[in-house]
TIVOVO-83806 format. One line per field, with one value per atom (N, C-alpha, C): x, y, z; residue in three letters; residue number from 0. Coordinates in steps of 0.001 Angstrom, whole numbers, plus 524288, in hexadecimal, padded with zeros to 5 digits. Each point is the difference from the previous one (the first is absolute). Example, Ala and Ser with C-alpha at 12.3 -4.5 7.8 and 13.67 -1.06 7.14 Angstrom:
% TIVOVO-83806
u <- (83386 / 7FC86 / 80384 / 7FEA2 / 80334 / 7FCFE)
v <- (7E9C6 / 804A6 / 804B0 / 8041A / 804A6 / 80442)
w <- (81E78 / 80000 / 80000 / 7FD30 / 8003C / 802DA)
aa <- (ala / ala / ala / ser / ser / ser)
i <- (0 / 0 / 0 / 1 / 1 / 1)
END
This chain:
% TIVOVO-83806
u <- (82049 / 80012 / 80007 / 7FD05 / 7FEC2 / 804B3 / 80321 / 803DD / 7FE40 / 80204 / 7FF40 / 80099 / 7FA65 / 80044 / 8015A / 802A9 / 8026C / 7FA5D / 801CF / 7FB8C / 80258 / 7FA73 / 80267 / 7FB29 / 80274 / 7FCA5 / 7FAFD / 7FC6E / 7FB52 / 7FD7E / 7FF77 / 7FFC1 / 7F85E / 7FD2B / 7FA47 / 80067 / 80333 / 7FFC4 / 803EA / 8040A / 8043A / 80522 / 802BD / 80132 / 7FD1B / 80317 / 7FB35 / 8027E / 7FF5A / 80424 / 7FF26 / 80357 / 7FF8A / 7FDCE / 7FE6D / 7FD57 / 80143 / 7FE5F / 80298 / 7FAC0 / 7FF4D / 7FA73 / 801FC / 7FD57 / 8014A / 7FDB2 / 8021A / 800A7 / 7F814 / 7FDFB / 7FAA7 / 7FCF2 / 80136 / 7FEC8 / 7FFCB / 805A9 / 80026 / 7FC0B / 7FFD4 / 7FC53 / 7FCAA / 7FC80 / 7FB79 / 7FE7C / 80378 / 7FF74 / 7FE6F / 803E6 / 7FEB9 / 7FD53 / 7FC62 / 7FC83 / 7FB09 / 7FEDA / 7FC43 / 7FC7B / 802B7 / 7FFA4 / 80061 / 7FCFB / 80303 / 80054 / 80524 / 8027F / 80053 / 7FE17 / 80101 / 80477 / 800A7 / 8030E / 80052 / 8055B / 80090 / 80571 / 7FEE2 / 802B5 / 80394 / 8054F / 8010A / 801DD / 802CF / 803FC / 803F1 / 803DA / 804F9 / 801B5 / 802BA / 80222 / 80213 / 8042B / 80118 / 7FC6A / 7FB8A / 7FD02 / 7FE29 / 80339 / 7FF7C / 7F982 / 7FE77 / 7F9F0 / 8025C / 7FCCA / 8005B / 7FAC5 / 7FE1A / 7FD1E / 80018 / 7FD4D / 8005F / 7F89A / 7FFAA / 7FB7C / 7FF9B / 7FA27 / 7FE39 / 802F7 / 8014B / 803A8 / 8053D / 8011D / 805F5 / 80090 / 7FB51 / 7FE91 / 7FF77 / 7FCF0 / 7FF2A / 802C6 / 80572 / 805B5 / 8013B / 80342 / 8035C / 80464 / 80259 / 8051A / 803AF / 801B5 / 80288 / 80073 / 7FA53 / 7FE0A / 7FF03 / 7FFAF / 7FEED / 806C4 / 802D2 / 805B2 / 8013A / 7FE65 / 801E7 / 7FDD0 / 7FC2F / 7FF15 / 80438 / 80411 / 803F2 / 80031 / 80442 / 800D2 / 7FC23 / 7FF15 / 7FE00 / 7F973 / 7FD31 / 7FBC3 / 7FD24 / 8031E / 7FF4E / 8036A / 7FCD0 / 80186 / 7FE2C / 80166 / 801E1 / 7F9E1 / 7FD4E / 7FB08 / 7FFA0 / 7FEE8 / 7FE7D / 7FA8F / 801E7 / 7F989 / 7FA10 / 80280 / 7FB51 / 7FC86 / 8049D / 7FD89 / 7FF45 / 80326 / 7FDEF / 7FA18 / 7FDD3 / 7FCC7 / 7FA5E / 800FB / 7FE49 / 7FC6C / 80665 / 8008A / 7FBF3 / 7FFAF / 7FCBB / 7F986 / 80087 / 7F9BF / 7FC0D / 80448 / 7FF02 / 7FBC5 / 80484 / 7FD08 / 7FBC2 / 7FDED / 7FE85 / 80212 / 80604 / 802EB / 80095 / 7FD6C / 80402 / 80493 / 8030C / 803B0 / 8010B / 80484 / 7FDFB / 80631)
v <- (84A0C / 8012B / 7FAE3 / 7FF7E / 7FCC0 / 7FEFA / 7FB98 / 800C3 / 7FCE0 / 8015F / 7FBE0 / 7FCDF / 7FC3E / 7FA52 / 7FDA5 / 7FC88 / 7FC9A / 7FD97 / 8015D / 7FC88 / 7FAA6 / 7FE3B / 7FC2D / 7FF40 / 7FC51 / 80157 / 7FB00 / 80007 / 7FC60 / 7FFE8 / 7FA6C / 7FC82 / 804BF / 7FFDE / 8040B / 80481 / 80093 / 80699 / 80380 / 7FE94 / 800C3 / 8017F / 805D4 / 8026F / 801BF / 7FD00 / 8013B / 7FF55 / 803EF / 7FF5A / 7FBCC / 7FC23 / 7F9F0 / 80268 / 7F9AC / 7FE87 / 7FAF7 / 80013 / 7F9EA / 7FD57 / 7FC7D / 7FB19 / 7FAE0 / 7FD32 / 7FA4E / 7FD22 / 7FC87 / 7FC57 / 7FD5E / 801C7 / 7FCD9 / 80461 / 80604 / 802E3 / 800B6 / 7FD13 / 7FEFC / 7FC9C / 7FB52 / 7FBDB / 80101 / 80456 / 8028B / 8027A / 80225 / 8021C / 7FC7C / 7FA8F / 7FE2E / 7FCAE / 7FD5F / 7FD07 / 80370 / 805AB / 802A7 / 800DE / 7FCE3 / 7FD2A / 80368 / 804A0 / 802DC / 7FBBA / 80234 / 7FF82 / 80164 / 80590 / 80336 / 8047B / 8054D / 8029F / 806BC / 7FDE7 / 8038A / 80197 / 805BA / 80307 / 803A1 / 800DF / 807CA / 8023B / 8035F / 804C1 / 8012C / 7FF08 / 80059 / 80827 / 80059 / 804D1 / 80108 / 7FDDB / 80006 / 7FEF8 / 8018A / 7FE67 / 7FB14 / 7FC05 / 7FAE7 / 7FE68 / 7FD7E / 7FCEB / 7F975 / 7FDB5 / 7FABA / 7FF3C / 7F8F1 / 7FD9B / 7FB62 / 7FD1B / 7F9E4 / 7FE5B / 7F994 / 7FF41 / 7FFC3 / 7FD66 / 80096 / 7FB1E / 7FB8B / 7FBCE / 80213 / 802B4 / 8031F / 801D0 / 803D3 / 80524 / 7FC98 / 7FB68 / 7FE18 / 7FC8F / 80070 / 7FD09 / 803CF / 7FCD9 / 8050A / 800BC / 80403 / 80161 / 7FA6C / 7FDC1 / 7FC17 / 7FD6F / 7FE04 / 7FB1C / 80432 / 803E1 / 8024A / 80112 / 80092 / 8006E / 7FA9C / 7FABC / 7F9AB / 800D8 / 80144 / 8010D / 7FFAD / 8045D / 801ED / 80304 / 802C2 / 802D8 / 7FDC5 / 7FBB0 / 7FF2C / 80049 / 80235 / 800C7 / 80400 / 80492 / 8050B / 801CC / 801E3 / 800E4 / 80578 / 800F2 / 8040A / 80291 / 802BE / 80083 / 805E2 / 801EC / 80428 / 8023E / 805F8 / 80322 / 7FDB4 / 7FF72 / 7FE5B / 7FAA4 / 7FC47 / 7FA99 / 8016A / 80283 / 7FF82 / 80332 / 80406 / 8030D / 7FB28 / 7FD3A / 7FA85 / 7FC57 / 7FE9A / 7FD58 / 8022E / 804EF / 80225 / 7FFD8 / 80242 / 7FF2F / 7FBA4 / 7FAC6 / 7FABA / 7FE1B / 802E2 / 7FF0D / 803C2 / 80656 / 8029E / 802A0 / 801E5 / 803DD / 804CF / 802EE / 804FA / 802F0 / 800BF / 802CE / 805D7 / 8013B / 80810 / 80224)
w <- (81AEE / 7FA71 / 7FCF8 / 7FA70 / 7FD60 / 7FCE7 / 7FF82 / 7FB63 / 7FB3D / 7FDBE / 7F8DF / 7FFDC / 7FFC9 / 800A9 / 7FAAC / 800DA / 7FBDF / 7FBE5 / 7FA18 / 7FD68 / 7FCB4 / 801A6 / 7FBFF / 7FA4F / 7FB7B / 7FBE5 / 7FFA2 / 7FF19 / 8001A / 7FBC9 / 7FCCC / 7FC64 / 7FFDC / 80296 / 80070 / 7FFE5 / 8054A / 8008C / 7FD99 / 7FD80 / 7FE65 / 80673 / 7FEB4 / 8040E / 804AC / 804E8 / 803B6 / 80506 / 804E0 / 802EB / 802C3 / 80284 / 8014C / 806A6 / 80061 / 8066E / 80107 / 80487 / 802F4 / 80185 / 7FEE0 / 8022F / 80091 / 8027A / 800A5 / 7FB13 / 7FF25 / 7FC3E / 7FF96 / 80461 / 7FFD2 / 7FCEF / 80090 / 7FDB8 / 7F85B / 80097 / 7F9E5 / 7FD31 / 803BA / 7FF6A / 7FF91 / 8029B / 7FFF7 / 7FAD1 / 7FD6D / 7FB00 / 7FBD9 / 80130 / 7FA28 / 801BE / 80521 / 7FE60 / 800CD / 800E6 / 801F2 / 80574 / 803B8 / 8053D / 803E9 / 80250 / 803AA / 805A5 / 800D4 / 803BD / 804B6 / 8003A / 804A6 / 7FB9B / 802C6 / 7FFB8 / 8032B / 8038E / 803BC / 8004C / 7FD98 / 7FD8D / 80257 / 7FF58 / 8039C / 7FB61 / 800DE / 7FD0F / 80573 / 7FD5F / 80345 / 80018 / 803B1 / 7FE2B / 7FC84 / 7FCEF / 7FAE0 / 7FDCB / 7FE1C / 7FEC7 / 7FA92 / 80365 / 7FEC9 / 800F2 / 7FCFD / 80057 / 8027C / 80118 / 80460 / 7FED8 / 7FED0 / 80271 / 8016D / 80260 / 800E0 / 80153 / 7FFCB / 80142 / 8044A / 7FF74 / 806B3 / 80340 / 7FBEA / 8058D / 80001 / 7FC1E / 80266 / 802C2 / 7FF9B / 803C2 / 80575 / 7FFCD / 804F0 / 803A6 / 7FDA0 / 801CD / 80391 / 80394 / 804AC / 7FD37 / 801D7 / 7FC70 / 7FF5B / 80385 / 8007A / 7F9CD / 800AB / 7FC7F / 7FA2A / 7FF2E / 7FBE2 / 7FDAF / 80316 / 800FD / 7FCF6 / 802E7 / 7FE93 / 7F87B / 7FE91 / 7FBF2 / 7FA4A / 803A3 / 7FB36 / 7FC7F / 7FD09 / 7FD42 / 7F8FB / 80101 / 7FAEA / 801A6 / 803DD / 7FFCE / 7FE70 / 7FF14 / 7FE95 / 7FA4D / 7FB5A / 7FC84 / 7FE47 / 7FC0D / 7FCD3 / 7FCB3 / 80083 / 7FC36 / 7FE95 / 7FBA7 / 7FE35 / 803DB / 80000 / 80343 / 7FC70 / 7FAFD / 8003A / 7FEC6 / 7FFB3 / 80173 / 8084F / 80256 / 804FF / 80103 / 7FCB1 / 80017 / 7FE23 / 7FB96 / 7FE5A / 803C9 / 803AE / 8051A / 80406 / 8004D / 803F3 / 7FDBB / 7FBED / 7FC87 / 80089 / 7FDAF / 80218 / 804D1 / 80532 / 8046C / 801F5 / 7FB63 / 802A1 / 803FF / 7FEFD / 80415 / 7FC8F / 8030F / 7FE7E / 80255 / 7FCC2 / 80344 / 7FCAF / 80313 / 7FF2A / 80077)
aa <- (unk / unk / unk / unk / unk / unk / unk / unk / unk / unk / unk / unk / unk / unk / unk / unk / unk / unk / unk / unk / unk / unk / unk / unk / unk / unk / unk / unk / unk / unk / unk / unk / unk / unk / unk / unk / unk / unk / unk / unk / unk / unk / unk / unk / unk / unk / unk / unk / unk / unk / unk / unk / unk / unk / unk / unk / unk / unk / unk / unk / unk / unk / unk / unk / unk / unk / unk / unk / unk / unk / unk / unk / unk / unk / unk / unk / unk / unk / unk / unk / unk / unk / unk / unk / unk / unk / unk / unk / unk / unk / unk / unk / unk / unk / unk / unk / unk / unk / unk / unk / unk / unk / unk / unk / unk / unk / unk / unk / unk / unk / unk / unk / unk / unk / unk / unk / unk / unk / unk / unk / unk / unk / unk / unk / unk / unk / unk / unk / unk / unk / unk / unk / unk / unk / unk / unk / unk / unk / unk / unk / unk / unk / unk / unk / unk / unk / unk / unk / unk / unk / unk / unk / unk / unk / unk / unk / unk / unk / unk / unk / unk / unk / unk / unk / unk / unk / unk / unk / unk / unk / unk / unk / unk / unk / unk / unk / unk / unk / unk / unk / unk / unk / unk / unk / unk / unk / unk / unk / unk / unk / unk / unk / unk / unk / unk / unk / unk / unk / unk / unk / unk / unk / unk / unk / unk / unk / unk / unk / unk / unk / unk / unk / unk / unk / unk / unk / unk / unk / unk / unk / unk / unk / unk / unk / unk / unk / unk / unk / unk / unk / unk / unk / unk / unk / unk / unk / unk / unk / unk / unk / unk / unk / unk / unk / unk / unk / unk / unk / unk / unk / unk / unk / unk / unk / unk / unk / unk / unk / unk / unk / unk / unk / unk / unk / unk / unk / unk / unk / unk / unk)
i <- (0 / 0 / 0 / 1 / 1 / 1 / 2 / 2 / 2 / 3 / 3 / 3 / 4 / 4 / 4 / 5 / 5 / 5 / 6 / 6 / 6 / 7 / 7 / 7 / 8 / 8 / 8 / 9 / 9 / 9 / 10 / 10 / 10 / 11 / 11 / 11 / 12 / 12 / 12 / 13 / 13 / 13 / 14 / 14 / 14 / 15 / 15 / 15 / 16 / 16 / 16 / 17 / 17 / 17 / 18 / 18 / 18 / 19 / 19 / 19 / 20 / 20 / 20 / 21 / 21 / 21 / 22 / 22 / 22 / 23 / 23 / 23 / 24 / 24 / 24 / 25 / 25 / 25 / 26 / 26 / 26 / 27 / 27 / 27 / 28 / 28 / 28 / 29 / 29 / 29 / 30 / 30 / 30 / 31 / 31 / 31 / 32 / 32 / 32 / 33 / 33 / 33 / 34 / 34 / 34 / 35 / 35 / 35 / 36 / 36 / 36 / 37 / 37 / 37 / 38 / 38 / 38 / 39 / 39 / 39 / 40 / 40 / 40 / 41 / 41 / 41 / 42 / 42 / 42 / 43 / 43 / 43 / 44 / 44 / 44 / 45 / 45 / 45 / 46 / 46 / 46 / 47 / 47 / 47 / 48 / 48 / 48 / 49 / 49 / 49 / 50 / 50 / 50 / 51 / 51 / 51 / 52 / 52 / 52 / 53 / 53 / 53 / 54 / 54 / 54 / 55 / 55 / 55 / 56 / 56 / 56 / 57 / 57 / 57 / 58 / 58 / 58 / 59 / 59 / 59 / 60 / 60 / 60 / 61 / 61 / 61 / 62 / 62 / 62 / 63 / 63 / 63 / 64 / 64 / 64 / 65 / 65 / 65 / 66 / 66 / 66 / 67 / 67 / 67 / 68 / 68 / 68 / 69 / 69 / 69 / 70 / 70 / 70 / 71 / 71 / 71 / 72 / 72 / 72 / 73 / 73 / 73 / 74 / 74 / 74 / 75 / 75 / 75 / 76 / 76 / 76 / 77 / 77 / 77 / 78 / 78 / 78 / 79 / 79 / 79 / 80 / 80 / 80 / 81 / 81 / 81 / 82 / 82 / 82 / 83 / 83 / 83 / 84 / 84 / 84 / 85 / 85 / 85 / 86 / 86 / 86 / 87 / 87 / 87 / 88 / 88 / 88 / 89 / 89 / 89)
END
């Protein structure tokens, strides 16, 4: 079962329920640069993405990374994020 994902409010989209991406993803937005983006939906149905050298870290080293590599983004700057690279997600 899906529970009520937490929103947060966005300066574009206004209210919008939040997602988690890596920090290169953000980067991706504001210089227009895709990155890569490889995406899930958690059971809670949390949204997730990261790029493709995130994506292409072993856990370990994606782990060495840290808590400050992954931030906070509205569905639809992450929906944005995916557009960018030509992802769809569903």
């Amino acid at each position: 079962m899906i529970n009520q994902v937490p929103s947060v409010t966005c300066g574009t989209h206004g209210e919008q329920p939040q997602t988690f991406v890596c920090v290169h993803i953000i980067e991706s937005l504001k210089t227009g640069d895709p990155k890569g983006f490889w995406w899930s939906r958690g059971e809670d149905g949390v949204w997730d993405a990261v790029c493709t050298d995130c994506n292409n870290l072993s856990q370990a080293e994606f782990d060495a990374l840290g808590a400050d590599n992954i931030k906070v983004v509205c569905l639809g700057c992450y929906e944005d994020a995916a557009a960018l690279n030509e992802v769809e997600i569903d």
